[in-house]
Backbone as CSV, one residue per row, in Angstrom:
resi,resn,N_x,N_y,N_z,CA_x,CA_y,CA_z,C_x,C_y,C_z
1,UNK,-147.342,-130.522,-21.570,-145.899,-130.577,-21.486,-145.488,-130.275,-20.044
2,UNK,-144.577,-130.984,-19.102,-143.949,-131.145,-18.220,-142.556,-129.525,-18.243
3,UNK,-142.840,-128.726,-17.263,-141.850,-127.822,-18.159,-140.413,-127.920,-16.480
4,UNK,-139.359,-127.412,-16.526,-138.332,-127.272,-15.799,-138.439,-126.090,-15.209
5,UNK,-138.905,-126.204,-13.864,-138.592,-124.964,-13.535,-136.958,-123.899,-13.164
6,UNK,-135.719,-124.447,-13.582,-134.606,-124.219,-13.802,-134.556,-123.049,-15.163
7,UNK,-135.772,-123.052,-15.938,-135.308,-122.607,-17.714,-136.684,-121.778,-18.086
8,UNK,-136.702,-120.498,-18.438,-138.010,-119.951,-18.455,-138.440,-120.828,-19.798
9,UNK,-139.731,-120.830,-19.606,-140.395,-121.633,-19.902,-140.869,-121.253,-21.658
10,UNK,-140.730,-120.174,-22.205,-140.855,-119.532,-23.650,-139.284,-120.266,-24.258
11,UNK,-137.776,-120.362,-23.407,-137.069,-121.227,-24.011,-137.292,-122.766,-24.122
12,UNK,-138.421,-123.365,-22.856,-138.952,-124.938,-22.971,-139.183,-124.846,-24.338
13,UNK,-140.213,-123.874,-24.614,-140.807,-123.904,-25.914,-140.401,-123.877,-27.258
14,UNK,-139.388,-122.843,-27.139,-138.014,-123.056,-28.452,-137.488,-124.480,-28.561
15,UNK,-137.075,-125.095,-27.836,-136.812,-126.026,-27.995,-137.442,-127.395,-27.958
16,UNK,-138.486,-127.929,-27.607,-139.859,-128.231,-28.395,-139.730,-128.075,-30.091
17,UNK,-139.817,-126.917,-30.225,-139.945,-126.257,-31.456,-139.007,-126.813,-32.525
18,UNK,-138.011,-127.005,-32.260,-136.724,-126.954,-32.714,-136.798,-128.408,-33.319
19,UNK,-137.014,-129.451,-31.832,-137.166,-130.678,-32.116,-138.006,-131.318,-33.307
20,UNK,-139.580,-130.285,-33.425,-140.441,-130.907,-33.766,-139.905,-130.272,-35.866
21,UNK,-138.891,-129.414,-35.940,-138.491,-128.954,-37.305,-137.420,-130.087,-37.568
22,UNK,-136.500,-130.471,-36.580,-135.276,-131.138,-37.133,-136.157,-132.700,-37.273
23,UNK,-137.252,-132.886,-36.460,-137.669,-134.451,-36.845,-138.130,-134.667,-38.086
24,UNK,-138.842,-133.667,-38.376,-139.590,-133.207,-39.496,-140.828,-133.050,-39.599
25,UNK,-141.477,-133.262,-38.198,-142.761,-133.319,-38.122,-143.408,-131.991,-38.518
26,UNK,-143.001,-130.863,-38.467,-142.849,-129.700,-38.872,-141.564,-128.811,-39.980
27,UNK,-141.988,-129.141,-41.267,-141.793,-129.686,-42.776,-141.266,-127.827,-43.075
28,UNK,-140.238,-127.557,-43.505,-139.794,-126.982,-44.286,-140.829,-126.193,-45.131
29,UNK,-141.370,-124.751,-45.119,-142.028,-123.855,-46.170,-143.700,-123.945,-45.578
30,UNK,-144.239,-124.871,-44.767,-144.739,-125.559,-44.111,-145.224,-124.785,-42.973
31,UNK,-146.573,-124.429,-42.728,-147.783,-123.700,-41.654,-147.327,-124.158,-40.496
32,UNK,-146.796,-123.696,-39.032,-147.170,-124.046,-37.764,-148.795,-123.760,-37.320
33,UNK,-148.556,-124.375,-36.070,-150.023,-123.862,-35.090,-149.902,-122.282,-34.804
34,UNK,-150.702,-121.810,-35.340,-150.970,-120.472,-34.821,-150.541,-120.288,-33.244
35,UNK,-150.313,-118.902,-32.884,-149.955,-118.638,-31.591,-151.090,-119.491,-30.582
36,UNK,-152.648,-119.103,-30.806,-153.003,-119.792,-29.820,-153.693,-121.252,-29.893
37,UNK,-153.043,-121.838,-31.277,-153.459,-123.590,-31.330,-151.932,-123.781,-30.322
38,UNK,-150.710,-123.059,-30.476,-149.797,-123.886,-30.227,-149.664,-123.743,-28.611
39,UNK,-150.612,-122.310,-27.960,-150.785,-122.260,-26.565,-151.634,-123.161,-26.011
40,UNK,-152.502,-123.620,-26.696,-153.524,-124.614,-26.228,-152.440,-126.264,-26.034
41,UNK,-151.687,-126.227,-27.260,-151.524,-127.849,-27.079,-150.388,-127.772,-25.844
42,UNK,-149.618,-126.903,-25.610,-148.689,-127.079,-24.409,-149.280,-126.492,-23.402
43,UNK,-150.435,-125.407,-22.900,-150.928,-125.553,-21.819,-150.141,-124.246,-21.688
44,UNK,-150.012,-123.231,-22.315,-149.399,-121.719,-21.608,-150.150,-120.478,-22.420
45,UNK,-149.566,-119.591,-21.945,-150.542,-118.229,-22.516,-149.533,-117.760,-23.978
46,UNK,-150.985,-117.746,-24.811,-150.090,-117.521,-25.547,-149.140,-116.195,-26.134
47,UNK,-149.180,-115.266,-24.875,-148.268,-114.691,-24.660,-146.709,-115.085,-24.905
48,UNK,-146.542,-116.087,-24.104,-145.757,-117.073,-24.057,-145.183,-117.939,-25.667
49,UNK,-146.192,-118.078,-25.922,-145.409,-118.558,-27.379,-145.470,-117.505,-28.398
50,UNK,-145.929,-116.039,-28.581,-145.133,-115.136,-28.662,-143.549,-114.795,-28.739
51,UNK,-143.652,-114.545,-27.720,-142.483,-114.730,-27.297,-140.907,-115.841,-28.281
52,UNK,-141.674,-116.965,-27.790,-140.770,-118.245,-28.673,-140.980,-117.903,-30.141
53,UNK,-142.170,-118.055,-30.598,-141.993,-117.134,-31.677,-140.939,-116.443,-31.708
54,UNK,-141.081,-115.305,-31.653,-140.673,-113.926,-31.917,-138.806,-114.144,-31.965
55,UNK,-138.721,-115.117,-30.968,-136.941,-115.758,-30.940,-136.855,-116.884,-32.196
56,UNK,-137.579,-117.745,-32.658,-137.324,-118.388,-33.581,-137.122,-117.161,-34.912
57,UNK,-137.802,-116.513,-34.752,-137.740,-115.223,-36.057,-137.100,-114.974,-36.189
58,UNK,-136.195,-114.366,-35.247,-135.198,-113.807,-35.221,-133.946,-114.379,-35.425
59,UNK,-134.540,-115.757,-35.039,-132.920,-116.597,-35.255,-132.687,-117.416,-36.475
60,UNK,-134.024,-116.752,-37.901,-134.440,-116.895,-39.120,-134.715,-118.663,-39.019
61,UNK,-135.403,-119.383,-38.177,-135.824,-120.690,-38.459,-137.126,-120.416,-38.647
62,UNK,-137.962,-119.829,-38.562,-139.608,-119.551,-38.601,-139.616,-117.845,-39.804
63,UNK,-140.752,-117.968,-40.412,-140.963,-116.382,-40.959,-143.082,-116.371,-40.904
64,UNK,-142.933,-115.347,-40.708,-144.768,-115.004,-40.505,-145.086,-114.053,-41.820
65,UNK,-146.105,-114.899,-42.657,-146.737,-114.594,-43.636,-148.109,-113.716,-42.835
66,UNK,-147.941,-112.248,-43.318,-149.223,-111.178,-42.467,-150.658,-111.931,-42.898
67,UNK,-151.294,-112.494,-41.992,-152.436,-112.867,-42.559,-152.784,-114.575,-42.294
68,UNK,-151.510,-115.289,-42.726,-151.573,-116.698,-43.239,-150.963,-117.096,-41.712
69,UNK,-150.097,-116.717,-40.752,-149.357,-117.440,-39.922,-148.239,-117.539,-39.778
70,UNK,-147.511,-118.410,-39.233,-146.228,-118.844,-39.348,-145.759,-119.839,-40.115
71,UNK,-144.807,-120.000,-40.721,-143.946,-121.019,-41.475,-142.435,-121.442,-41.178
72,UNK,-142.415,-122.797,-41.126,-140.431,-122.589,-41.350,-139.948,-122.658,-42.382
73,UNK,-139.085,-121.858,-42.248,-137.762,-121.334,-43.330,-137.586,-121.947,-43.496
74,UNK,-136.970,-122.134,-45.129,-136.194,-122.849,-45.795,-134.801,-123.309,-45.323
75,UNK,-134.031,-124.124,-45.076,-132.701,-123.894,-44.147,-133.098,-124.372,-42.552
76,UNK,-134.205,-124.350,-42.476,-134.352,-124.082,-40.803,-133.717,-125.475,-40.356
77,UNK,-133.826,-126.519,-40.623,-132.777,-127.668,-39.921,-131.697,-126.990,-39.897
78,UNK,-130.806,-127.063,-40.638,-129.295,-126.538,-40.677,-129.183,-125.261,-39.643
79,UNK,-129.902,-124.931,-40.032,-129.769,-122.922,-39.131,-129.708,-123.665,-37.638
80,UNK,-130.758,-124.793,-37.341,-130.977,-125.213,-35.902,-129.915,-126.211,-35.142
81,UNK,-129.955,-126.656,-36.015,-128.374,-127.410,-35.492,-126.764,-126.525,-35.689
82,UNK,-126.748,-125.436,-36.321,-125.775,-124.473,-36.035,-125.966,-123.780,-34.678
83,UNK,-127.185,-123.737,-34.390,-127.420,-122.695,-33.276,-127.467,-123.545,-31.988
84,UNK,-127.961,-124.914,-32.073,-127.747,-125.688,-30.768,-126.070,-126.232,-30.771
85,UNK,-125.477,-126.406,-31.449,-124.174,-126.620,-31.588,-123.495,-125.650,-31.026
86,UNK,-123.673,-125.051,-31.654,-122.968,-123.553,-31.156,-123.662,-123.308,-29.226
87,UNK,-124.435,-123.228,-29.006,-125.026,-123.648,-27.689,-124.291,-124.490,-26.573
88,UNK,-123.806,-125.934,-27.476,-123.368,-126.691,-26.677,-121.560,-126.575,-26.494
89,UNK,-121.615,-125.893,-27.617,-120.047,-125.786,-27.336,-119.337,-124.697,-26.384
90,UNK,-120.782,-123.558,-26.535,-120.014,-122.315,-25.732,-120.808,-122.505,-23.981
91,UNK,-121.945,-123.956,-23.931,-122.093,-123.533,-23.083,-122.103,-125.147,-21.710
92,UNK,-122.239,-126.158,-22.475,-122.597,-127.635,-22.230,-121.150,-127.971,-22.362
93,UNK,-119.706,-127.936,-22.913,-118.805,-128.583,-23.262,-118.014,-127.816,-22.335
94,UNK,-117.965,-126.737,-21.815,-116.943,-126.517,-20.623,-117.065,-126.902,-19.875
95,UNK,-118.524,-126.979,-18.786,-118.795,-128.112,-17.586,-118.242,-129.170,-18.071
96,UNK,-118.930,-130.034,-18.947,-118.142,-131.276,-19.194,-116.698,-131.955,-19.347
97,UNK,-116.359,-130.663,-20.014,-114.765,-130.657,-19.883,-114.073,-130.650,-18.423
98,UNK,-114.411,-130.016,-18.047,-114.116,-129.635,-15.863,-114.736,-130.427,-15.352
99,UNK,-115.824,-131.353,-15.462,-116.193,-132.643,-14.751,-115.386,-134.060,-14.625
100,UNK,-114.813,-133.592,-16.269,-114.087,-135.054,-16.481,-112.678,-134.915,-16.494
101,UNK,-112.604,-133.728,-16.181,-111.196,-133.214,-15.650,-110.971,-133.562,-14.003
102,UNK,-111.881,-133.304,-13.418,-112.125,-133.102,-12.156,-112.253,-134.818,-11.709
103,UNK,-112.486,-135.354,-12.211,-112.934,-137.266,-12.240,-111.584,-137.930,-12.619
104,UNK,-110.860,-137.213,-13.266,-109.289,-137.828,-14.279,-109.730,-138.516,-15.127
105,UNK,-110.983,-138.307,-15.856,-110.946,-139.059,-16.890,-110.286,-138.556,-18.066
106,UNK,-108.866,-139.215,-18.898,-108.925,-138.539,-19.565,-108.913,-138.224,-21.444
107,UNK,-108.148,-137.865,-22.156,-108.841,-137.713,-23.608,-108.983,-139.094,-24.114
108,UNK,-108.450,-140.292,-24.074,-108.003,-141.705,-24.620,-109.295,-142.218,-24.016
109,UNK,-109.291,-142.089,-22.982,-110.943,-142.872,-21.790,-112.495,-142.027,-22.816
110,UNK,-111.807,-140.770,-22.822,-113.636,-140.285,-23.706,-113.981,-140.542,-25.310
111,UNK,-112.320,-141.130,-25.519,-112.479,-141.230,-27.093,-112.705,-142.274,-27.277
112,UNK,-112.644,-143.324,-26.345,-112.876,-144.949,-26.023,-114.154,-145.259,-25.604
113,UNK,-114.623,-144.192,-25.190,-116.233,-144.311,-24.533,-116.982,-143.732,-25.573
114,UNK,-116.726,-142.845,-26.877,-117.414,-142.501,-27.085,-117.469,-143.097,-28.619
């Protein structure tokens, strides 16, 4: 994986993560890669996906069975698109708003474009 150096790199990984639950490639009730299958396939320590872990947990899209691994939650699409939504609104939609403010584009032009 190609990572940004703009974004620490345990959030690259959340979101990776995120993608690979809402596509479905990673199935609802459903085993992930262990901490260090999933450090191996992106190339970081798996310190590091720790970490992402430990934030998906918390943000109840993943739960760790002692013993068995990780799984995603039941809900975890929905939970993930509340939480990137919520993301983009408190954090992606004000720039945008002040860009296209700043350009004169305005509400009739974005509702026409979009």
């Amino acid at each position: 994986m190609e990572y940004n150096e703009h974004k620490p790199i345990y959030l690259q990984n959340v979101d990776l993560m995120q993608e690979k639950i809402v596509s479905g490639e990673w199935r609802e009730e459903e085993r992930i890669p262990s901490v260090r299958e999933m450090g191996a396939l992106v190339g970081v320590n798996p310190n590091t996906i720790v970490r992402s872990y430990q934030l998906l947990e918390a943000q109840e899209v993943i739960y760790n069975k002692r013993g068995m691994g990780y799984f995603v939650k039941s809900g975890a699409v929905e939970r993930i698109k509340e939480i990137v939504k919520k993301e983009f609104i408190d954090n992606e939609l004000p720039q945008f708003k002040a860009r296209a403010a700043m350009l004169g584009i305005t509400k009739e032009e974005l509702i026409k474009m979009l």
